[in-house]
Kinemage of the C-alpha trace (Angstrom):
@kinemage 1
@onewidth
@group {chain A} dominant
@subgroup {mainchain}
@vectorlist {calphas} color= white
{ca unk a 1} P 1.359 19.274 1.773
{ca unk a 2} L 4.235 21.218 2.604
{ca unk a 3} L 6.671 19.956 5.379
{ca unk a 4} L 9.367 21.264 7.305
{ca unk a 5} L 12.593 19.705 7.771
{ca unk a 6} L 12.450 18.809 11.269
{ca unk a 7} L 9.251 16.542 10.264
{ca unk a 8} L 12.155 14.137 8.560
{ca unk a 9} L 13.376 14.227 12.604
{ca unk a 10} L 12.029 10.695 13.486
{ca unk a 11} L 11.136 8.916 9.941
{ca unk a 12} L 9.247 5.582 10.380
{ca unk a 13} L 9.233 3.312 7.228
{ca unk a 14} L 6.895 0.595 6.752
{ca unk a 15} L 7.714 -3.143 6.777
{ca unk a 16} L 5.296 -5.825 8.178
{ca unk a 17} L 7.732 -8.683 8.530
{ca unk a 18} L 8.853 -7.227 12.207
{ca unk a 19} L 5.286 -7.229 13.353
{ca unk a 20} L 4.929 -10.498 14.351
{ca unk a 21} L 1.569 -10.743 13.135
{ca unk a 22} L 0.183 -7.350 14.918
{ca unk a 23} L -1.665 -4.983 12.638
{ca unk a 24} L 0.291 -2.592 11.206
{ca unk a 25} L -1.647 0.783 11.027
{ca unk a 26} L -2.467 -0.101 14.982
{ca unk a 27} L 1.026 -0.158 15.488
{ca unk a 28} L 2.101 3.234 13.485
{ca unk a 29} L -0.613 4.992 15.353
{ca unk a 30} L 1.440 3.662 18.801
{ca unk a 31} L 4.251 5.247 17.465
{ca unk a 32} L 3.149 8.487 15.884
{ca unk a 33} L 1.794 8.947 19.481
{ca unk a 34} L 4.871 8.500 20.732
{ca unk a 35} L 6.406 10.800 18.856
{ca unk a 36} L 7.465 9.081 14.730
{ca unk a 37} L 7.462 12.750 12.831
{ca unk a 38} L 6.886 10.938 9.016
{ca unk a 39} L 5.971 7.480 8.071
{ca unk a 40} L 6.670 5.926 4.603
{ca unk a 41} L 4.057 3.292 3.573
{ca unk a 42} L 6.700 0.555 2.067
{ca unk a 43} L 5.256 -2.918 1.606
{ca unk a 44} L 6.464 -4.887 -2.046
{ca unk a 45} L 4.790 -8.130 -1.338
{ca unk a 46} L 1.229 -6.811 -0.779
{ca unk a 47} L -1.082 -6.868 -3.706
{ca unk a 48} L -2.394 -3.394 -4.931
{ca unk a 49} L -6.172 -3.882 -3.159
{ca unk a 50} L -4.346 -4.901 0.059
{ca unk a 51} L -2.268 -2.290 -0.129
{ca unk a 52} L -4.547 0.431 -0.920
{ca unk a 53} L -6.672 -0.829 2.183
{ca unk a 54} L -3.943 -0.093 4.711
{ca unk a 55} L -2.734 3.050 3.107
{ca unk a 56} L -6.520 4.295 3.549
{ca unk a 57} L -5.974 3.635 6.806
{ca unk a 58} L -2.389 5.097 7.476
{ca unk a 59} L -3.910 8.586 5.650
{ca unk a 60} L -6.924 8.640 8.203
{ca unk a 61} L -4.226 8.691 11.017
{ca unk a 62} L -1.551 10.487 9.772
{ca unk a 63} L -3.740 12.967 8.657
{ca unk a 64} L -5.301 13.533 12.321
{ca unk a 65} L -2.071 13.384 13.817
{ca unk a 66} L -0.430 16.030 10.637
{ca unk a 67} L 2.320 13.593 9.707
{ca unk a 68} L 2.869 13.471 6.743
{ca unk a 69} L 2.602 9.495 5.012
{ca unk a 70} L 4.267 8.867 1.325
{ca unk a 71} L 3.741 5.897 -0.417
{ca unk a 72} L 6.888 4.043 -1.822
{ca unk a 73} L 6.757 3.796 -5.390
{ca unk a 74} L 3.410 3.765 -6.053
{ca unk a 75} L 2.736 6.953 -7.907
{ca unk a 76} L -0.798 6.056 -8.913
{ca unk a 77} L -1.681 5.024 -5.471
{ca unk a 78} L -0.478 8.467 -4.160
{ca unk a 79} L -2.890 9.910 -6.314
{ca unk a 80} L -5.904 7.913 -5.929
{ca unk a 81} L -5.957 7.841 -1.488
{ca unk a 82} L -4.414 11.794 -1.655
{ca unk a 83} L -1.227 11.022 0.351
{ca unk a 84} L 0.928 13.637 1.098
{ca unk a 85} L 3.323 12.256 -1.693
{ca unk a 86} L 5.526 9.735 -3.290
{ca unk a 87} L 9.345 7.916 -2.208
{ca unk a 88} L 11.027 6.640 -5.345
{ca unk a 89} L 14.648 5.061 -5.769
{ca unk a 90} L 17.123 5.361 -8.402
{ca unk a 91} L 15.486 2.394 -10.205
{ca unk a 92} L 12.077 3.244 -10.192
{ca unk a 93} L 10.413 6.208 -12.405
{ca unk a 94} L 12.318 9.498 -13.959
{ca unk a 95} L 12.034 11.872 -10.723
{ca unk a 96} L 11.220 14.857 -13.052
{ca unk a 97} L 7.970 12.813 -14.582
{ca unk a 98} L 7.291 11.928 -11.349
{ca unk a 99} L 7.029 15.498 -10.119
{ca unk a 100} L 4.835 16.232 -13.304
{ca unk a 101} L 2.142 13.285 -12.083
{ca unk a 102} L 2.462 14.507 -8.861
{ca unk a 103} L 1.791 18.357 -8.882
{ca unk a 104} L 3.643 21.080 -7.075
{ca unk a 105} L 1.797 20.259 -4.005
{ca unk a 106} L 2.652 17.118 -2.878
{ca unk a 107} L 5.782 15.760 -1.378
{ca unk a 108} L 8.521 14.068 -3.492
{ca unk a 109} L 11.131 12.123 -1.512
{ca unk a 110} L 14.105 10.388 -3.436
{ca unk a 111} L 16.453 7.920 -2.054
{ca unk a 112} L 20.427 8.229 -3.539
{ca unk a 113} L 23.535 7.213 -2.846
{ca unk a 114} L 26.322 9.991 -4.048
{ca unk a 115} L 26.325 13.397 -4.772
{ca unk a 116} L 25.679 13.581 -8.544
{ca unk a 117} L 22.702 11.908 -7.696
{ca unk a 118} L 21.814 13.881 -4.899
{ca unk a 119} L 22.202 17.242 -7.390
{ca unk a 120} L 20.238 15.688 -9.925
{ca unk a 121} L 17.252 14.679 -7.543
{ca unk a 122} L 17.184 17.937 -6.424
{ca unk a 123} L 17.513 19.532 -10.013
{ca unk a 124} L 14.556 17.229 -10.666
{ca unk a 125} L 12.252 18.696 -8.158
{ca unk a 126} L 12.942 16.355 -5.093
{ca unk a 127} L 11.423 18.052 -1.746
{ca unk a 128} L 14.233 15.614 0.441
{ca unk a 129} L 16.094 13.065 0.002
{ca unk a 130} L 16.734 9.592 1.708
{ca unk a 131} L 20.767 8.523 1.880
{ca unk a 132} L 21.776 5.338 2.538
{ca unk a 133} L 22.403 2.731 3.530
{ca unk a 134} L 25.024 4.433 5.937
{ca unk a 135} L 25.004 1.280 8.354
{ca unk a 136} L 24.641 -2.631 7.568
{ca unk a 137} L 20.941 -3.648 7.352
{ca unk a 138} L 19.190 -6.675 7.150
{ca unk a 139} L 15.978 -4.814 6.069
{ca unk a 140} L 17.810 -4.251 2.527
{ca unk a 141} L 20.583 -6.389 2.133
{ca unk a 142} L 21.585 -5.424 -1.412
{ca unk a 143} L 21.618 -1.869 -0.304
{ca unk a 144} L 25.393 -0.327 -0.851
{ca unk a 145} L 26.725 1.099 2.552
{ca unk a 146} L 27.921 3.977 2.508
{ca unk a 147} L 29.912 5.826 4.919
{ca unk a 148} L 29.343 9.282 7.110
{ca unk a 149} L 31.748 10.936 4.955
{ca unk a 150} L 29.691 10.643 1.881
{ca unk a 151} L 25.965 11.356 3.900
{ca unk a 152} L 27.892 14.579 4.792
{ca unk a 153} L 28.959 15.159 1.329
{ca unk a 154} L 25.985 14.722 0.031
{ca unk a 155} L 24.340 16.944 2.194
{ca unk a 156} L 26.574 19.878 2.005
{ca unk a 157} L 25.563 19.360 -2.130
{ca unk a 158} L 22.128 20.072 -2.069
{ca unk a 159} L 19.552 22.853 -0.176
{ca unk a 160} L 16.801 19.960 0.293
{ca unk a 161} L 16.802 18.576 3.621
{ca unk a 162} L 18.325 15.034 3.873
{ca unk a 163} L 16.914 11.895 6.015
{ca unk a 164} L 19.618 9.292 7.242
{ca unk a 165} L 18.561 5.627 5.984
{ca unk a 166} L 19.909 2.034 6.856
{ca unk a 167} L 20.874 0.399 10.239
{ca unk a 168} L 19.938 3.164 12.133
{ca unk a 169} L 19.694 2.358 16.051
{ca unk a 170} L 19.511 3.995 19.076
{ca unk a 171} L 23.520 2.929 19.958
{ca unk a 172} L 24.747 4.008 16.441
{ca unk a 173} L 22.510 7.329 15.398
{ca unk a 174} L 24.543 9.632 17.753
{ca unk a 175} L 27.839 9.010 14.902
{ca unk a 176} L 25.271 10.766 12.538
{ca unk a 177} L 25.637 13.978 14.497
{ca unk a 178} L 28.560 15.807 12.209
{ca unk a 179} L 26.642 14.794 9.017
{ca unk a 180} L 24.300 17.712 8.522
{ca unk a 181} L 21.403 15.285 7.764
{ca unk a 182} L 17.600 16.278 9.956
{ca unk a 183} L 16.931 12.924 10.871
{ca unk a 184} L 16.958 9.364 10.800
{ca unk a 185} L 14.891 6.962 9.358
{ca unk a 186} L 14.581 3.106 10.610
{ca unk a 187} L 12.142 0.293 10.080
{ca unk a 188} L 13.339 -2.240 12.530
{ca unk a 189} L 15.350 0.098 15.359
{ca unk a 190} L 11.405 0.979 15.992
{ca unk a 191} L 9.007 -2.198 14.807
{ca unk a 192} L 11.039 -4.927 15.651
{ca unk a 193} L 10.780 -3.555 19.599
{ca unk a 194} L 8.802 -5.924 22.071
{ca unk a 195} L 7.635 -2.211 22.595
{ca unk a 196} L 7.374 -0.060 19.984
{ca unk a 197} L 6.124 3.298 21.753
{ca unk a 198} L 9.377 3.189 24.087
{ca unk a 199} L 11.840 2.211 21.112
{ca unk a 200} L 10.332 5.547 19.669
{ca unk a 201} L 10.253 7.748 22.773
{ca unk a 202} L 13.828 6.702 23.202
{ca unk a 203} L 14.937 7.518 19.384
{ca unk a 204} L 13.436 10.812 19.329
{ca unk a 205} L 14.966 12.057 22.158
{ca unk a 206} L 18.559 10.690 21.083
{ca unk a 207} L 17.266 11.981 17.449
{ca unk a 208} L 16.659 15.457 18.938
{ca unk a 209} L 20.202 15.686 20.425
{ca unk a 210} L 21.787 14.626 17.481
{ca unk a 211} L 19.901 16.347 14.812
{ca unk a 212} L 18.327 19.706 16.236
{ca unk a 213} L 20.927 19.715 19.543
């Protein structure tokens, strides 16, 4: 699947711990409807037959809604429920033999942290990449923070386009507006909302002014 930039715009990333016990593919069709551009399938608790059950389910509504889903990490998985593509990190597989399991056609997303990185992923055959984390999170607390500085760095490195990661909110996303990125991604700014469909009307629109103007 090929994507445009602006479908990084609103990035939704998995995590079921902020659900409160409400199903999850229920809840990303809420807020693709509501206007989530990409969603990232991220869940390292779940067992593989678990997993592969919701991410049937996340491709069915993606797909019907053209929004492109990636899986984190699991390349096979990718492969076997044809999702639009794979989100490694720097610790998980070589990016280049990931884009050789992959094909040409699907997306490759690749999360770094400083420019020689960034270069490489791109060298490597990364379609975007994620940067973070650029504000504290409790979603990833061992993340490194980086600063606005180095997301703009970064991004004035590479020709990929580059999605914002870690912290992101609706009071802080507007400081990501000199940075060059195309959009933010968040996990509990949207699922952690009593109401997730107005946490994501509300981000987009700040999201649109910040990233598109």
């Amino acid at each position: 699947m090929k994507f445009s930039k602006n479908d990084l715009l609103l990035y939704l990333v998995t995590d079921r711990r902020w659900l409160n016990g409400k199903d999850l593919s229920e809840e990303v069709q809420v807020c693709i409807d509501a206007g989530v551009t990409f969603v990232q399938l991220r869940d390292k608790d779940m067992d593989y037959t678990s997993l592969k059950e919701e991410a049937i389910k996340l491709k069915k509504i993606c797909t019907e809604k053209h929004v492109p889903l990636v899986i984190n990490d699991y390349v096979a998985l990718t492969m076997e429920i044809d999702a639009d593509g794979v989100h490694v990190g720097q610790n998980d597989m070589d990016v280049s033999e990931v884009r050789k399991m992959i094909g040409t056609d699907k997306i490759l997303g690749v999360s770094v942290q400083t420019v020689e990185q960034a270069i490489r992923a791109e060298k490597d055959g990364a379609d975007y990449l994620g940067v973070g984390a650029i504000f504290p999170t409790t979603t990833k607390v061992e993340a490194k923070n980086l600063n606005i500085h180095m997301l703009r760095d970064i991004c004035e490195s590479v020709s990929i386009p580059v999605v914002a990661i870690g912290g992101i909110t609706k009071d802080n996303v507007k400081n990501l507006s000199d940075s060059n990125a195309n959009g933010a991604a968040v996990v509990s700014a949207i699922l952690a909302s009593l109401d997730v469909a107005d946490a994501t009307r509300e981000l987009k629109e700040i999201c649109r002014e910040v990233f598109i103007g």
